[in-house]
mmCIF file as gemmi writes it, N, C-alpha and C atoms, coordinates in Angstrom:
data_model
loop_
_atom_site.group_PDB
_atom_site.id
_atom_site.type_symbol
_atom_site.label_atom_id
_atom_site.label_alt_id
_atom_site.label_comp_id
_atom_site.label_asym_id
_atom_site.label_entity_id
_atom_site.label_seq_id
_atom_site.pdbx_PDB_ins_code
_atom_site.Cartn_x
_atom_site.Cartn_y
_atom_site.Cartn_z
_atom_site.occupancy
_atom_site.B_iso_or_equiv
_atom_site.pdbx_formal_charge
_atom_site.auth_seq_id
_atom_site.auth_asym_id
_atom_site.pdbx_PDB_model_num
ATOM 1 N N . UNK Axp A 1 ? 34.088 5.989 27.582 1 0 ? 1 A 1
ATOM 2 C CA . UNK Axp A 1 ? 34.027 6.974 28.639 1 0 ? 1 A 1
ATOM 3 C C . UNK Axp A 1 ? 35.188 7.941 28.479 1 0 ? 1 A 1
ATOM 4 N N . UNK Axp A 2 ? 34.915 9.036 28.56 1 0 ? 2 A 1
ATOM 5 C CA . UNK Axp A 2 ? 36.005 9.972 28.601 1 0 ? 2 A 1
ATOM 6 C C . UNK Axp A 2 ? 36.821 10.329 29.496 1 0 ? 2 A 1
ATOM 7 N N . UNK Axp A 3 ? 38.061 10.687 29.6 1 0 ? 3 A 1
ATOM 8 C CA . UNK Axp A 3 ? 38.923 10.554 30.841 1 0 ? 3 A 1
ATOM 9 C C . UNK Axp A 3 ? 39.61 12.084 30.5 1 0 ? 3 A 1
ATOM 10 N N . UNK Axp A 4 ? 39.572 12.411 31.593 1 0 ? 4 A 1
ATOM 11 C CA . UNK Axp A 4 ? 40.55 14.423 32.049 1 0 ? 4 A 1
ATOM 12 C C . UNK Axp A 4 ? 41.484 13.755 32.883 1 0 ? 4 A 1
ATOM 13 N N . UNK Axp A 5 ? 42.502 13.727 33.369 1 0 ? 5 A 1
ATOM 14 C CA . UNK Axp A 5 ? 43.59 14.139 34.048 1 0 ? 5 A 1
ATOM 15 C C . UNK Axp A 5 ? 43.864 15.658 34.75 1 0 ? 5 A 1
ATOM 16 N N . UNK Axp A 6 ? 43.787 15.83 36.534 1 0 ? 6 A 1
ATOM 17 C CA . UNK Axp A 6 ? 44.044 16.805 36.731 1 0 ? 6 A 1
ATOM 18 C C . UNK Axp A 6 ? 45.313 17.778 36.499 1 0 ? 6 A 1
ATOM 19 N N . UNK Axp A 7 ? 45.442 18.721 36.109 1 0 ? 7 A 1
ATOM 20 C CA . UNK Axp A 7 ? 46.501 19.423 36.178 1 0 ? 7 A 1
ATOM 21 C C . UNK Axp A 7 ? 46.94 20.161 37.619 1 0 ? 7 A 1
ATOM 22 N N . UNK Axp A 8 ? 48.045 20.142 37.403 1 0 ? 8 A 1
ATOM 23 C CA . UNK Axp A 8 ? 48.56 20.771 38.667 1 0 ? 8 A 1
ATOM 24 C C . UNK Axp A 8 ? 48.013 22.326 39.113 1 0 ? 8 A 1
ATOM 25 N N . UNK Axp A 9 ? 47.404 22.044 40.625 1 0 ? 9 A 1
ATOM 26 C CA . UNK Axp A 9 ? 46.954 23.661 40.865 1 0 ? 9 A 1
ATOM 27 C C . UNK Axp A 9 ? 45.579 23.69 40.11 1 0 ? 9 A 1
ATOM 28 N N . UNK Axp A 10 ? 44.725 22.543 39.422 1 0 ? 10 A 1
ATOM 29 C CA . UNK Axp A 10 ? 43.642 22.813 38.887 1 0 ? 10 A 1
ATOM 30 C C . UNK Axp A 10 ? 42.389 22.561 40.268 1 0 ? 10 A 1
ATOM 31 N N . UNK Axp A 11 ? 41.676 23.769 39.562 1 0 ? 11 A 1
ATOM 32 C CA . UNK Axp A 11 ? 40.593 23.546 40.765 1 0 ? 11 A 1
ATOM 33 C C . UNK Axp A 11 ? 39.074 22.365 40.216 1 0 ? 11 A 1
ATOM 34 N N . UNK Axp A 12 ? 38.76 21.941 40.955 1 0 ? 12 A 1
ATOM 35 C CA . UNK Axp A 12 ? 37.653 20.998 40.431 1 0 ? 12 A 1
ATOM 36 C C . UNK Axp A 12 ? 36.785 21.456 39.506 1 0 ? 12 A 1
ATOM 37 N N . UNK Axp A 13 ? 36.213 22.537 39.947 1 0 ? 13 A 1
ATOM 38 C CA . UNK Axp A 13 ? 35.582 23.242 38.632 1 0 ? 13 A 1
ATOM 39 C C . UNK Axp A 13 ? 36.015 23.195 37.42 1 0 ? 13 A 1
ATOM 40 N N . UNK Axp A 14 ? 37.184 23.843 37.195 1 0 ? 14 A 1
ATOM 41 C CA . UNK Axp A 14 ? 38.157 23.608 35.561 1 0 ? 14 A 1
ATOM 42 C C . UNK Axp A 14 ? 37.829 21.968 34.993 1 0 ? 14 A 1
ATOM 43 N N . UNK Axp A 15 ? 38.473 21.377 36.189 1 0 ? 15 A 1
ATOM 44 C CA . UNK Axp A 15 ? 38.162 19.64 35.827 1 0 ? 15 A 1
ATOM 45 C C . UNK Axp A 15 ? 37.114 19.567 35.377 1 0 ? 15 A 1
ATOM 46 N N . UNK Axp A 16 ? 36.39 19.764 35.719 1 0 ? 16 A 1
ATOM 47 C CA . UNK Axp A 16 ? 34.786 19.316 35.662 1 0 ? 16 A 1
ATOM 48 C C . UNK Axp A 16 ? 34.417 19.85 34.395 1 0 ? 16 A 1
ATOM 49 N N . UNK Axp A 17 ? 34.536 21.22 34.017 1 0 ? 17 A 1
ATOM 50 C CA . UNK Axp A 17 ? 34.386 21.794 33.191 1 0 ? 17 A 1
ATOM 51 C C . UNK Axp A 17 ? 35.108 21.364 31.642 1 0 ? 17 A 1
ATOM 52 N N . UNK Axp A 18 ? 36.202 20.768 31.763 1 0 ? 18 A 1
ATOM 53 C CA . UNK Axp A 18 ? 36.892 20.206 30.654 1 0 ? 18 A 1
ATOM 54 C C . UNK Axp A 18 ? 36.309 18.749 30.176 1 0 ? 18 A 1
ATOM 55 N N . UNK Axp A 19 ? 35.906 18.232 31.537 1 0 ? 19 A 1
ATOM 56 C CA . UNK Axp A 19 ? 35.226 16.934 31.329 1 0 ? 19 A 1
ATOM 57 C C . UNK Axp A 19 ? 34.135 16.804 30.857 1 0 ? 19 A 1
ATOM 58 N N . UNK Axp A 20 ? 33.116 17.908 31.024 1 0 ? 20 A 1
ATOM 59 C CA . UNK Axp A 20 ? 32.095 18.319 30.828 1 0 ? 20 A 1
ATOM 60 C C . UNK Axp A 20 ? 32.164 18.365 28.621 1 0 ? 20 A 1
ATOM 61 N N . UNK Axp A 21 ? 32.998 19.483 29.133 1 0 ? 21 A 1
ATOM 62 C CA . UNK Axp A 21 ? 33.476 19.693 27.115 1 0 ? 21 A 1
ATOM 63 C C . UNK Axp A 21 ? 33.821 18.264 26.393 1 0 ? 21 A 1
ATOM 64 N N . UNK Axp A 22 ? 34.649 17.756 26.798 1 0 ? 22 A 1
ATOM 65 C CA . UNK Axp A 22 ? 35.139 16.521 26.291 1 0 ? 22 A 1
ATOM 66 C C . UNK Axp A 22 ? 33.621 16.001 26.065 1 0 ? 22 A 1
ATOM 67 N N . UNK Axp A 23 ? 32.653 15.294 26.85 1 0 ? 23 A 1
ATOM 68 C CA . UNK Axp A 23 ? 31.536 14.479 26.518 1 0 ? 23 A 1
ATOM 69 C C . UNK Axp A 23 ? 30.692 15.272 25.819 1 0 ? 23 A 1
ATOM 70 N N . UNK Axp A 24 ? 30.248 16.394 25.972 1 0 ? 24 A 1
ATOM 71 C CA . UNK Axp A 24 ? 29.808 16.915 24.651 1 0 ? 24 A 1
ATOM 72 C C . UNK Axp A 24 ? 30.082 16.831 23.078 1 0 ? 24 A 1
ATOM 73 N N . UNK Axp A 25 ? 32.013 17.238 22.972 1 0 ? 25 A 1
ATOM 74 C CA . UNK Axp A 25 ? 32.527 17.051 21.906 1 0 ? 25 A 1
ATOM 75 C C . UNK Axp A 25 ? 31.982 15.499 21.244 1 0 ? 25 A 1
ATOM 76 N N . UNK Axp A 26 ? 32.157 14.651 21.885 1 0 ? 26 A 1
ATOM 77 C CA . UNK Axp A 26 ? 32.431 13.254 21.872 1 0 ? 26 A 1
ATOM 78 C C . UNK Axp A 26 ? 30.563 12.677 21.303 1 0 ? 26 A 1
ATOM 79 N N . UNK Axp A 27 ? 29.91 13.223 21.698 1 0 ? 27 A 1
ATOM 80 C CA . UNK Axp A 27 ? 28.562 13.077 21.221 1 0 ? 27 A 1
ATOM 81 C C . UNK Axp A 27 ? 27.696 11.996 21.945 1 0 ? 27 A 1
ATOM 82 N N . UNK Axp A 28 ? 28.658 11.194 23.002 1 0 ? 28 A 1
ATOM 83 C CA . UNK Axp A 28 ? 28.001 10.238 23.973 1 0 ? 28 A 1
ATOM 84 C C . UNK Axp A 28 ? 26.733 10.838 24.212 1 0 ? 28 A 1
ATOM 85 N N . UNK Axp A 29 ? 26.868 11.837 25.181 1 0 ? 29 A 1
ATOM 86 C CA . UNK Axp A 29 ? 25.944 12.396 25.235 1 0 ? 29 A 1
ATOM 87 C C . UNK Axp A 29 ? 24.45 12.051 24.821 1 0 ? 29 A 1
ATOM 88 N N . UNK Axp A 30 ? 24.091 12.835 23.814 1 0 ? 30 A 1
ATOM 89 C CA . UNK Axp A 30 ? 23.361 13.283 22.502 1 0 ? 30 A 1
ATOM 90 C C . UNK Axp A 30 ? 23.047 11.697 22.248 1 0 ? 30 A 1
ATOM 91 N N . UNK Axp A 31 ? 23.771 10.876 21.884 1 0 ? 31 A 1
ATOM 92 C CA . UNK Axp A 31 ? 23.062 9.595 21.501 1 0 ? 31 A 1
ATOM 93 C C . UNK Axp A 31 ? 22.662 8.816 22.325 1 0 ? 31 A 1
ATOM 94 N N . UNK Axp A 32 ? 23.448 9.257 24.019 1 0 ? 32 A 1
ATOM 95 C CA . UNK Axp A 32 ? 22.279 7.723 25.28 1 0 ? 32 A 1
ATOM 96 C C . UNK Axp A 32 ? 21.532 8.518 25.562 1 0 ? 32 A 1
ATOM 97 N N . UNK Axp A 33 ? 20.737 10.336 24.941 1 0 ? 33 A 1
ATOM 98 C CA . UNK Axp A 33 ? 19.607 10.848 25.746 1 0 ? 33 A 1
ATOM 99 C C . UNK Axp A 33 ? 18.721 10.217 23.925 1 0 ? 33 A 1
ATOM 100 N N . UNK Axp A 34 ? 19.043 10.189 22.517 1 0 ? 34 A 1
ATOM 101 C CA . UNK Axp A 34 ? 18.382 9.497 21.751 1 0 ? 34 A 1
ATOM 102 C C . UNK Axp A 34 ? 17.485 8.016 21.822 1 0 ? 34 A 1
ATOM 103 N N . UNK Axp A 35 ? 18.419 7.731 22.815 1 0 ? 35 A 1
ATOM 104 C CA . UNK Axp A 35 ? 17.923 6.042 22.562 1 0 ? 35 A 1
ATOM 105 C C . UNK Axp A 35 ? 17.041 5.977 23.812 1 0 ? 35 A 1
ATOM 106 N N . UNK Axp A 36 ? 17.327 6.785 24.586 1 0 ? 36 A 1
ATOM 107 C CA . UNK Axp A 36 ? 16.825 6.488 26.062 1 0 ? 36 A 1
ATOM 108 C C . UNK Axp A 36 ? 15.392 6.022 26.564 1 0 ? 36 A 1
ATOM 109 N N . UNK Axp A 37 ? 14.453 6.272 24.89 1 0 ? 37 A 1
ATOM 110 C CA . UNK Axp A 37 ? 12.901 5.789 25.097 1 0 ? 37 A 1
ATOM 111 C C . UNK Axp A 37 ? 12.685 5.035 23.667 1 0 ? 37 A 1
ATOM 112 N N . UNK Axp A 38 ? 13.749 4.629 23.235 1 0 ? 38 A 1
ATOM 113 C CA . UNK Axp A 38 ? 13.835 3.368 21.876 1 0 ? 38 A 1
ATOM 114 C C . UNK Axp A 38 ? 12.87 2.117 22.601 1 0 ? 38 A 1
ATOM 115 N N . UNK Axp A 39 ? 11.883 1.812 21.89 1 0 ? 39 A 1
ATOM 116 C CA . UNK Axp A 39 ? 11.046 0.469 21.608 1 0 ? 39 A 1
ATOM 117 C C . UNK Axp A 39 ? 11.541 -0.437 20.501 1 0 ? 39 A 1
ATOM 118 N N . UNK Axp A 40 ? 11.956 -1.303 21.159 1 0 ? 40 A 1
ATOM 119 C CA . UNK Axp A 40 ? 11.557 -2.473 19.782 1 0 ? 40 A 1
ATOM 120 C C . UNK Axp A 40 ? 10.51 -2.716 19.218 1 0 ? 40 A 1
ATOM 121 N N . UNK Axp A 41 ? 10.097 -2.78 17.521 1 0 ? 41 A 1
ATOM 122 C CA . UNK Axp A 41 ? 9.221 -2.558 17.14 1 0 ? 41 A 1
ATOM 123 C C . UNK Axp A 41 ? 8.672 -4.513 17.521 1 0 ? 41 A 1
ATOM 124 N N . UNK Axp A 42 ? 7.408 -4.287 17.702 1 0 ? 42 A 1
ATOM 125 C CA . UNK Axp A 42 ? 6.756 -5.421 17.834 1 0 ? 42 A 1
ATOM 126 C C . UNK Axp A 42 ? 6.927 -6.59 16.918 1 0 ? 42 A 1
ATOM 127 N N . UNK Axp A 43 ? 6.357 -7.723 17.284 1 0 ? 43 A 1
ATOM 128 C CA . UNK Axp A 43 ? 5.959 -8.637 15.984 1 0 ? 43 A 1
ATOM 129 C C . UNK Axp A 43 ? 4.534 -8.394 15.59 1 0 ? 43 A 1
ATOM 130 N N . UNK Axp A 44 ? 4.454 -9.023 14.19 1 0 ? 44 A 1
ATOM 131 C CA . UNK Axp A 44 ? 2.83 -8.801 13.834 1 0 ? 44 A 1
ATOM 132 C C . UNK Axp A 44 ? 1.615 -9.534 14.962 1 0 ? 44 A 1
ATOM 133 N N . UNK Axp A 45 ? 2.415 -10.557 15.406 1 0 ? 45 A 1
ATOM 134 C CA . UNK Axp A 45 ? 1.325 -11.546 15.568 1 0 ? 45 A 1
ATOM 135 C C . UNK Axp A 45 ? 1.109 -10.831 17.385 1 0 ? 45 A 1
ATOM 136 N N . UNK Axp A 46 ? 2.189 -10.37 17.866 1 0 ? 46 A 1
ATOM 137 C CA . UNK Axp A 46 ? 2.28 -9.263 19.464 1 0 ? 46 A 1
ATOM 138 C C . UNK Axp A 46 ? 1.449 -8.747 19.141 1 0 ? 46 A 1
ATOM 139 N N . UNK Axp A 47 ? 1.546 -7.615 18.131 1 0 ? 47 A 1
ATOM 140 C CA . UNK Axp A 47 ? 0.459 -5.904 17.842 1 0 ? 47 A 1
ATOM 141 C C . UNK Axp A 47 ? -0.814 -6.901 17.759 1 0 ? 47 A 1
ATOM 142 N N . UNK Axp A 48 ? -1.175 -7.966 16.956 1 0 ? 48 A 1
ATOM 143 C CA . UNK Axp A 48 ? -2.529 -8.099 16.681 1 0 ? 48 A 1
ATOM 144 C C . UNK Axp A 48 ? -3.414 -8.647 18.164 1 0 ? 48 A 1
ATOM 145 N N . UNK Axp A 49 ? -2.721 -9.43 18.768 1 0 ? 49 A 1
ATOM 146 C CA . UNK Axp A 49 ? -3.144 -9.855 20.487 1 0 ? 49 A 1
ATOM 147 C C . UNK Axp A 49 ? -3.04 -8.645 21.139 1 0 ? 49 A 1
ATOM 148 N N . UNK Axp A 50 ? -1.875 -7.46 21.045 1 0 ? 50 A 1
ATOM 149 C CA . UNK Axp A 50 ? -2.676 -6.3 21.862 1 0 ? 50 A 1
ATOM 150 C C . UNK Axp A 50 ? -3.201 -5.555 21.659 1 0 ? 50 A 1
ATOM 151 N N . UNK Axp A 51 ? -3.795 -5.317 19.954 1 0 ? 51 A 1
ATOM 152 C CA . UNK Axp A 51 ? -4.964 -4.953 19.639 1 0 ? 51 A 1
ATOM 153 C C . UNK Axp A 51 ? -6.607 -5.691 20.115 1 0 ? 51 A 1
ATOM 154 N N . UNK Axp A 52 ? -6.181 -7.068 19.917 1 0 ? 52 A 1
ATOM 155 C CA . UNK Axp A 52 ? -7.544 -7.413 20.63 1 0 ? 52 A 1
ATOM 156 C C . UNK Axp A 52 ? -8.085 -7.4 21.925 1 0 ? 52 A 1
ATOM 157 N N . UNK Axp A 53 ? -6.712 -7.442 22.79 1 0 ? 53 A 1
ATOM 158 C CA . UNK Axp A 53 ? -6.749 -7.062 24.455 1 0 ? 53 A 1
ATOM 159 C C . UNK Axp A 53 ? -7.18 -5.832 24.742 1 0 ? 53 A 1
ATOM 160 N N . UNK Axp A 54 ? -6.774 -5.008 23.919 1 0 ? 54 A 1
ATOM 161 C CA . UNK Axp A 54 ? -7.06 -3.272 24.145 1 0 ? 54 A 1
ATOM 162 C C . UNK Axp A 54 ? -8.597 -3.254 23.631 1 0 ? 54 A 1
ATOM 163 N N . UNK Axp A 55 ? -8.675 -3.874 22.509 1 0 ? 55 A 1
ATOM 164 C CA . UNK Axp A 55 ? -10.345 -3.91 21.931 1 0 ? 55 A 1
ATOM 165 C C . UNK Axp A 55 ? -11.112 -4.187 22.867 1 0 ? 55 A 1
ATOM 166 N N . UNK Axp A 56 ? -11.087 -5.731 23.669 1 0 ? 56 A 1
ATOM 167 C CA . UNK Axp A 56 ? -11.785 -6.086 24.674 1 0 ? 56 A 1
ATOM 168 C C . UNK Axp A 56 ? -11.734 -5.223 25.787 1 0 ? 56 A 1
ATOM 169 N N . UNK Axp A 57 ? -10.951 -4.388 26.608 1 0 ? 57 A 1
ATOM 170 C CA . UNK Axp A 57 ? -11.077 -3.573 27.959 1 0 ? 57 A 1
ATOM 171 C C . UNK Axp A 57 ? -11.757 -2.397 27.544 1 0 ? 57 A 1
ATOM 172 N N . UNK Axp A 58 ? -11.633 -1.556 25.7 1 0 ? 58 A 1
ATOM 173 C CA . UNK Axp A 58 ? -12.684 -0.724 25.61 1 0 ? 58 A 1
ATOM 174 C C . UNK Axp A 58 ? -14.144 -1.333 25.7 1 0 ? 58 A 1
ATOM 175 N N . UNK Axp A 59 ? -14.384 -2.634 24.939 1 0 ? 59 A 1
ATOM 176 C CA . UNK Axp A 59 ? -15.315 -2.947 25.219 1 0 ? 59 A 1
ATOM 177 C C . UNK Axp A 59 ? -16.259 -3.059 26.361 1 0 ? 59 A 1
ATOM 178 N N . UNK Axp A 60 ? -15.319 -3.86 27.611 1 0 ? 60 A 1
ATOM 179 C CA . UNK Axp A 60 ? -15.851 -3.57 28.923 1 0 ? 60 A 1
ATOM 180 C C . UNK Axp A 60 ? -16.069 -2.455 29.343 1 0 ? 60 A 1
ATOM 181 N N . UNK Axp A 61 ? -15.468 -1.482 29.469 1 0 ? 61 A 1
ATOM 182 C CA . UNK Axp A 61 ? -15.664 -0.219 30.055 1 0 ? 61 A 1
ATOM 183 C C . UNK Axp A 61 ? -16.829 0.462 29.655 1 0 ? 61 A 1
ATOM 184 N N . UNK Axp A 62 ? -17.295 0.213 28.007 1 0 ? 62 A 1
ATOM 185 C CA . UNK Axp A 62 ? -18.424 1.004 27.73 1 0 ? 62 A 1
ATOM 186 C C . UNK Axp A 62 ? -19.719 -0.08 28.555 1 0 ? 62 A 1
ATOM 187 N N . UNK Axp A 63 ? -19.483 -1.357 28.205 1 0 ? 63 A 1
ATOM 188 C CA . UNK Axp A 63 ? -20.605 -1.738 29.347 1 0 ? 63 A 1
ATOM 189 C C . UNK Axp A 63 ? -20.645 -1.475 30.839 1 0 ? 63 A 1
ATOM 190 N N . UNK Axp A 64 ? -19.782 -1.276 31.679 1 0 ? 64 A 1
ATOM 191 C CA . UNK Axp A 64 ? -19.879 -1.01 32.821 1 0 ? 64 A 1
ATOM 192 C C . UNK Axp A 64 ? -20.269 0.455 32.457 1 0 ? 64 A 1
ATOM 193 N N . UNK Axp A 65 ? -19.946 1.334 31.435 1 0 ? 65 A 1
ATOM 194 C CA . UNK Axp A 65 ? -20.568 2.512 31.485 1 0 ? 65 A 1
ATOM 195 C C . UNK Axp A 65 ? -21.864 2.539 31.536 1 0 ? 65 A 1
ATOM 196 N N . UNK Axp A 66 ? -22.261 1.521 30.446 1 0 ? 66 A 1
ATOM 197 C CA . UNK Axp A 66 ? -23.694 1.926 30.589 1 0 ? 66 A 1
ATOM 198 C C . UNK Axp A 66 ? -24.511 1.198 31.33 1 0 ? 66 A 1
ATOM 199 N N . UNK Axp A 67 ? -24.462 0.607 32.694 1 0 ? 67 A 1
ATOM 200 C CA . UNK Axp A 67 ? -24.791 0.055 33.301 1 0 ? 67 A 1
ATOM 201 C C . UNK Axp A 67 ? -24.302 1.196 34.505 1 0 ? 67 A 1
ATOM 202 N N . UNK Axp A 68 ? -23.631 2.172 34.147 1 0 ? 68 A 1
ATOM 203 C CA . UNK Axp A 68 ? -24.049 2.994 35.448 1 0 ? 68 A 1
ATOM 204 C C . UNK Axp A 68 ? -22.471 3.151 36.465 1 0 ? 68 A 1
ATOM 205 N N . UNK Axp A 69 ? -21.684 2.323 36.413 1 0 ? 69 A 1
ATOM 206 C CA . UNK Axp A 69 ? -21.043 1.689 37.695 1 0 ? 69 A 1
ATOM 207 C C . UNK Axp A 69 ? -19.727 2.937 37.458 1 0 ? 69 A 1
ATOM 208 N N . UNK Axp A 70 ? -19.439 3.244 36.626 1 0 ? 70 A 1
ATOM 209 C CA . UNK Axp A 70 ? -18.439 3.949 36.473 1 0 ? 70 A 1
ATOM 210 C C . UNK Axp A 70 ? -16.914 3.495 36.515 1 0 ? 70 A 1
């Protein structure tokens, strides 16, 4: 975390504004808005059960389609 120290006679804005610069410089930033929608990649044997779960609810849906029900 980055730390400013006020200066004497500084108005919050300046603060803010230096603090502001500092976490930019620093690149925190930029890398917790990178990760912020990171997935762990699955296991094989996960993907293949929610491939067949996803297989089966398309499946249902086209029968309730064609049976009308919507």
């Amino acid at each position: 975390m980055q730390e400013v120290t006020k200066k004497e006679n500084e108005s919050f804005e300046n603060l803010f504004r230096r603090f502001n610069r500092k976490v930019l410089q620093s690149g925190k930033l930029s890398q917790a808005r990178r990760n912020q929608f990171f997935k762990r990649s699955l296991s094989k044997t996960r993907r293949r059960v929610e491939a067949i779960r996803k297989a089966k609810i398309k499946e249902l849906r086209k029968e309730v389609f064609k049976k009308g029900k919507k």
